[in-house]
C-alpha positions in Angstrom: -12.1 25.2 -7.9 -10.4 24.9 -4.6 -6.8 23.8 -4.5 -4.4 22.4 -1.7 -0.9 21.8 -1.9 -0.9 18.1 0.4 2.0 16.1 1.8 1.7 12.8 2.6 4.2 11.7 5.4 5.1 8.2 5.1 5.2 6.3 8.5 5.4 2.8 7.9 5.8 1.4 4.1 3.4 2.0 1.6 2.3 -1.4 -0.6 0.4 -0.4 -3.8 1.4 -3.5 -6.2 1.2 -2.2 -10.0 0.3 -5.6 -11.3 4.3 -6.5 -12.5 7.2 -8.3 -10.6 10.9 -8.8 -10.8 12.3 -11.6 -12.7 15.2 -13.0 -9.8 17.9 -11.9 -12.3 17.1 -8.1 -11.7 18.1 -8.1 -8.4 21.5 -8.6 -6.7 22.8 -9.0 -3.3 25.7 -7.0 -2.3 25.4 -7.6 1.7 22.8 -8.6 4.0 21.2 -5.3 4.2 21.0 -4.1 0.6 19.1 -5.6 -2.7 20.4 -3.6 -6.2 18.1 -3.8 -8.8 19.8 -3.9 -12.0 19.5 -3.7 -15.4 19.4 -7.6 -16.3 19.4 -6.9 -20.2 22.4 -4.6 -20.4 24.2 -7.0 -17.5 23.8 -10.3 -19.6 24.9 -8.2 -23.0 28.5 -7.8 -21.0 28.8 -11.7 -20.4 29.9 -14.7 -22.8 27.5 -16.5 -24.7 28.5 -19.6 -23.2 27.7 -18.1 -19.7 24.3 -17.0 -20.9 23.3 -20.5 -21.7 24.8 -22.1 -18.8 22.4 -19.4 -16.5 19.4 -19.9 -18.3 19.3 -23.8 -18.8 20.2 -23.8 -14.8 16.8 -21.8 -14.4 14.9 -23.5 -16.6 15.6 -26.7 -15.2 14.6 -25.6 -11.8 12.2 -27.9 -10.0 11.2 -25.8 -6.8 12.9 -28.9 -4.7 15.6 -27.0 -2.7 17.3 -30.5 -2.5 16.7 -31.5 -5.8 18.0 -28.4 -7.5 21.5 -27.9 -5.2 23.4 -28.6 -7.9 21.6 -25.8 -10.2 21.8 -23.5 -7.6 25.6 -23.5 -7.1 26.0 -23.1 -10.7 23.0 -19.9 -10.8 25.4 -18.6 -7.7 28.7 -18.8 -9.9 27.4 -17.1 -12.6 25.8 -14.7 -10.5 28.9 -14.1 -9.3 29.9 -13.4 -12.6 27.3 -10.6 -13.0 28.0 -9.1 -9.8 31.2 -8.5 -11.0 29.9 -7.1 -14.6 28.1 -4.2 -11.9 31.0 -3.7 -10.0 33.2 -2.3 -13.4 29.9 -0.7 -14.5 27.7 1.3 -11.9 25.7 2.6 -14.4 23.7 -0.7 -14.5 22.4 -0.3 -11.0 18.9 0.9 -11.3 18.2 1.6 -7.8 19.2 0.6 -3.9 16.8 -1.0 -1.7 17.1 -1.4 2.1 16.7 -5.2 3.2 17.1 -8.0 6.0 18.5 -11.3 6.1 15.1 -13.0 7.0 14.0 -11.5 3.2 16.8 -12.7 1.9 17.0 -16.1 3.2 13.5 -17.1 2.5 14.4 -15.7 -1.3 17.2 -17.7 -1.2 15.0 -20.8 -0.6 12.7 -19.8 -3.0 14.3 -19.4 -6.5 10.6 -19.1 -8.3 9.6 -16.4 -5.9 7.3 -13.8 -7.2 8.8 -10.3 -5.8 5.7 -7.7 -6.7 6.2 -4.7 -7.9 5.1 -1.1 -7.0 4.5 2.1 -8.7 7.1 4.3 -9.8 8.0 6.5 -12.2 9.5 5.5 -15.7 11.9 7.9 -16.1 13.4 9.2 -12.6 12.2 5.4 -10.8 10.8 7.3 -8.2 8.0 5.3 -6.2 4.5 7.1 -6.7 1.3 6.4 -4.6 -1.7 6.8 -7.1 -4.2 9.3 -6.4 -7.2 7.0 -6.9 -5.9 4.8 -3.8 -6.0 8.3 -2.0 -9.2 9.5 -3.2 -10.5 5.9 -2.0 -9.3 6.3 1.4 -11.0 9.9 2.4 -14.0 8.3 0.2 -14.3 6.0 2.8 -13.6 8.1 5.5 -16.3 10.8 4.5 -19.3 7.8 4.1 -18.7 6.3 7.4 -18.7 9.2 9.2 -22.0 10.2 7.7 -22.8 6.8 8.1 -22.3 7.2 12.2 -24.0 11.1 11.9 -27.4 9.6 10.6 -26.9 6.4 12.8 -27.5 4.2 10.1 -27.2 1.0 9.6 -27.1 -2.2 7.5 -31.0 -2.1 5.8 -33.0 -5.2 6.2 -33.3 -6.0 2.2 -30.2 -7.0 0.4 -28.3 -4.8 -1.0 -25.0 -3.8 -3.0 -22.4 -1.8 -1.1 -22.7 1.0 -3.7 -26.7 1.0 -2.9 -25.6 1.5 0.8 -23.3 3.9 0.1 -25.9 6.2 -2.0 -28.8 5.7 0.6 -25.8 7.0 3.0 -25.2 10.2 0.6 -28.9 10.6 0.0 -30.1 10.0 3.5 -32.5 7.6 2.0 -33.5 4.2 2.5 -35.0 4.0 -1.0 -32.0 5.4 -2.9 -30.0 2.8 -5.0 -26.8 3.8 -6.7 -25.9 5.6 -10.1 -23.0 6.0 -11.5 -23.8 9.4 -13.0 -24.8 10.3 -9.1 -22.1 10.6 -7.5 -20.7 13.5 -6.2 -17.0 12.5 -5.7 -16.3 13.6 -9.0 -15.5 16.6 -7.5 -13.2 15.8 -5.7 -10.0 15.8 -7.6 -6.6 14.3 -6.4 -3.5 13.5 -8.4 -0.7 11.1 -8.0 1.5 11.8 -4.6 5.3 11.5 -5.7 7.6 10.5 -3.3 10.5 13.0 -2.9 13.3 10.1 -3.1 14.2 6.9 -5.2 14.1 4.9 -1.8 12.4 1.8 -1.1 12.9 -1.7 0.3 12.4 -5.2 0.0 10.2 -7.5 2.7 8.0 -9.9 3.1 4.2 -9.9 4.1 3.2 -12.2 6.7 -0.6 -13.2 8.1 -0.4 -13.3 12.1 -3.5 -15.1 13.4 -4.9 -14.5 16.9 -2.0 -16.1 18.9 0.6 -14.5 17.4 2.0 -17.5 14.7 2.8 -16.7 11.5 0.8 -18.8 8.8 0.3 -19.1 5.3 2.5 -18.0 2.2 4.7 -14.8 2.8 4.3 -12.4 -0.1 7.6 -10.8 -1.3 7.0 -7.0 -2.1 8.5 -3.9 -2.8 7.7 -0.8 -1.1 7.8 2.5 0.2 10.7 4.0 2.3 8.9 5.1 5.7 9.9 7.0 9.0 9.3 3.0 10.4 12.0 1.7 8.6 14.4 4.5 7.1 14.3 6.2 10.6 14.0 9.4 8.3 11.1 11.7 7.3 9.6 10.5 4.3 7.3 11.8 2.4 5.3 12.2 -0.8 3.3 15.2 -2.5 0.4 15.9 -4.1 -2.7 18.0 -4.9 -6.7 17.6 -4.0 -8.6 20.1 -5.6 -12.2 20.3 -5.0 -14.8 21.9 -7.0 -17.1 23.4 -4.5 -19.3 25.2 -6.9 -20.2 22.4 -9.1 -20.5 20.3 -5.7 -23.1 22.3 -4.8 -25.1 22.5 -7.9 -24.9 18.8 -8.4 -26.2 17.8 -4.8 -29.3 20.1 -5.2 -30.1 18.9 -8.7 -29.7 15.0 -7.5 -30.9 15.4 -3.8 -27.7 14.6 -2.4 -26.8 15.3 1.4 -22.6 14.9 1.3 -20.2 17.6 2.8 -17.1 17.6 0.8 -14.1 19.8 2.1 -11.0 20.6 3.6 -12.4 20.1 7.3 -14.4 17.4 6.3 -12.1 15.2 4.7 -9.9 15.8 7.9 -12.5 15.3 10.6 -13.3 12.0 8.9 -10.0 11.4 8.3 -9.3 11.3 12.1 -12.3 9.7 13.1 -11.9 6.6 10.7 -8.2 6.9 11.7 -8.5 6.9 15.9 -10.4 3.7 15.2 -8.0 1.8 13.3 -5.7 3.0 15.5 -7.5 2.0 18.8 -8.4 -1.7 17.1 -8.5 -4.3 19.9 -7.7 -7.1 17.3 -5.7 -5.1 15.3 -2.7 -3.8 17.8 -0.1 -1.5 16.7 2.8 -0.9 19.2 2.4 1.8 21.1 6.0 3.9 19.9 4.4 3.6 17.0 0.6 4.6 17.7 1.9 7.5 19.8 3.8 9.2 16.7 0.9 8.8 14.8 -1.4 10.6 17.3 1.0 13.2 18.3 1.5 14.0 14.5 -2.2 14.0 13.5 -3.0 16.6 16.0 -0.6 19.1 14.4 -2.8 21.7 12.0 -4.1 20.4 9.3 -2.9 17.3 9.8 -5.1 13.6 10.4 -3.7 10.0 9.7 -4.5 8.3 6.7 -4.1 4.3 6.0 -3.3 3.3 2.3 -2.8 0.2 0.0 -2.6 -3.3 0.3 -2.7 -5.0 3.9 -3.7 -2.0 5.3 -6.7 -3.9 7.3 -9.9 -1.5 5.8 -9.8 -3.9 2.1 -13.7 -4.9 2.0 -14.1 -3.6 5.6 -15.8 0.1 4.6 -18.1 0.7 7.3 -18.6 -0.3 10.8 -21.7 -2.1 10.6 -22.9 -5.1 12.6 -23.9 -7.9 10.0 -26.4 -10.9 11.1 -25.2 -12.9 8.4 -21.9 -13.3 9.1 -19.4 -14.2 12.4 -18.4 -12.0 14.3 -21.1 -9.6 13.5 -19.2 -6.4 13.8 -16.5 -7.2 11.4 -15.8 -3.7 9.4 -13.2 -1.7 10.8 -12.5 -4.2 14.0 -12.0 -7.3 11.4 -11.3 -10.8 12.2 -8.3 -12.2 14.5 -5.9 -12.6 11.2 -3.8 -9.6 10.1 -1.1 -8.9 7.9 2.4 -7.5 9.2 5.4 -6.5 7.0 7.9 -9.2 8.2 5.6 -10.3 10.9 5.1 -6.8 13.0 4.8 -3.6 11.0 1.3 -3.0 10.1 1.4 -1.2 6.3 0.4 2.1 4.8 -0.4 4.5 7.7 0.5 7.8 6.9 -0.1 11.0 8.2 -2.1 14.1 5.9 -1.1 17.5 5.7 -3.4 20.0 3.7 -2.0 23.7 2.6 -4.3 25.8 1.1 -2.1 26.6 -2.4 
């Protein structure tokens, strides 16, 4: 078993949602810039029982109709103010400090049933994790197409389910459908990557279409901390290992044709990644592009994209379909795209691998 020690640096947020979200009374306001998430339960233990009531029948009685809930608002604000003043004499109910903007917190503001998604961190120490099956997913990716483009394949004439594709890909084999107990990325191995702060922050999602206009529901979110917008290097660590051994064994006995390893993972991992990056539909500003190329090109090193909104969901291969318009839509995509508060495209990261 092969081992390598692998840092993940963290260039713009990272959006991996664990399924949860905040209730509105576990976060607080302190200034424009800053969200505190508290703990609610040990906060409302500290106020009156009259106060309690007064907050919750306020909430419950909400109707979504800024207008028509003014009155309920001021009252959630005063007794807000109340808690805010409960933290202030006791710190220890701050759970963590998140970076923010006043465009987050004004559409919040307008939005009292607002969902704010969570994402993963640790229970004990809160620190924000990315799970290792969201990176294992990524070079997955990366590895098929670029076999994909070796063998020049693409989309068969029959129909066919993307795992089918995927094991005709790993078989070189237009006959090969898929089995669960063929595939050879169980040997690959890769744990969660913990980020080395508590950091995050607190935005919203936005979908841009083709002339630059924001449509469409924002999504509130939590994330990562990020080089982007902490202006600091961020990153999280973790370790692939890679069972080359039984890799081997298991391709010859199932007549599988797949490279998995340290160079491979990173040559795919820089040829899915220049494409992303050079994405005609897709732009990225260019201060932001040329950090990630001057970066990838240090020793073993190659970007990596992760998470929600990171523009490669359902878009695995770059494959020209007949079925659907525009024909070349994996990788490239449609016109619409998702931007963290309108212009910072999610997830992208940049690799490094150590041998340990």
């Amino acid at each position: 078993m092969k081992h390598y020690e692998v840092i993940l640096h963290i260039i713009t947020p990272v959006i991996i949602h664990n399924g949860e979200s905040y209730d509105i009374i576990e976060m607080m306001v302190p200034n424009q810039n800053t969200i505190w998430v508290i703990a609610a339960d040990k906060a409302f233990s500290l106020m009156s029982e009259k106060e309690r009531e007064k907050y919750f029948n306020s909430v419950n009685m909400l109707s979504g109709n800024i207008d028509h809930d003014k009155e309920k608002l001021r009252t959630i604000s005063t007794i807000n103010s109340t808690i805010h003043g409960i933290v202030l004499k006791n710190p220890e109910i701050i759970k963590a400090k998140a970076k923010t903007n006043k465009r987050f917190l004004d559409d919040l503001g307008k939005n009292p049933h607002a969902t704010v998604c969570k994402i993963f961190k640790d229970e004990l120490t809160l620190a924000p994790y990315i799970p290792g099956s969201s990176v294992k997913g990524a070079i997955r990716t990366a590895i098929l197409e670029m076999e994909r483009a070796n063998q020049k394949r693409e989309r068969p004439k029959r129909r066919f389910q993307p795992p089918d594709f995927e094991m005709q890909i790993m078989k070189n084999s237009n006959d090969a459908f898929f089995e669960i107990t063929s595939d050879p990325f169980r040997f690959l191995k890769i744990s969660d990557f913990i980020c080395q702060n508590n950091d995050i922050c607190f935005d919203t999602v936005r979908v841009v279409g083709k002339d630059r206009k924001e449509k469409g529901i924002p999504i509130y979110t939590e994330m990562t901390a990020s080089w982007k917008t902490h202006e600091c290097n961020c990153i999280a660590k973790g370790i692939i290992s890679i069972d080359q051994e039984g890799l081997a064994s298991f391709c010859r006995a199932k007549g599988i044709k797949i490279n998995i390893s340290k160079e491979s993972i990173l040559q795919s991992l820089n040829n899915f990644g220049t494409m992303l990056l050079e994405n005609k539909k897709h732009p990225i500003e260019n201060q932001l592009k040329d950090h990630i190329k001057k970066h990838s090109k240090e020793k073993d090193c190659a970007p990596l994209r992760l998470g929600r909104f990171a523009q490669i969901e359902s878009k695995t291969f770059k494959i020209k379909r007949d079925d659907i318009k525009p024909n070349d839509i994996n990788i490239s995509g449609g016109s619409s795209r998702s931007f963290i508060g309108g212009s910072i495209p999610a997830g992208w990261c940049i690799i490094e691998m150590r041998d340990a």
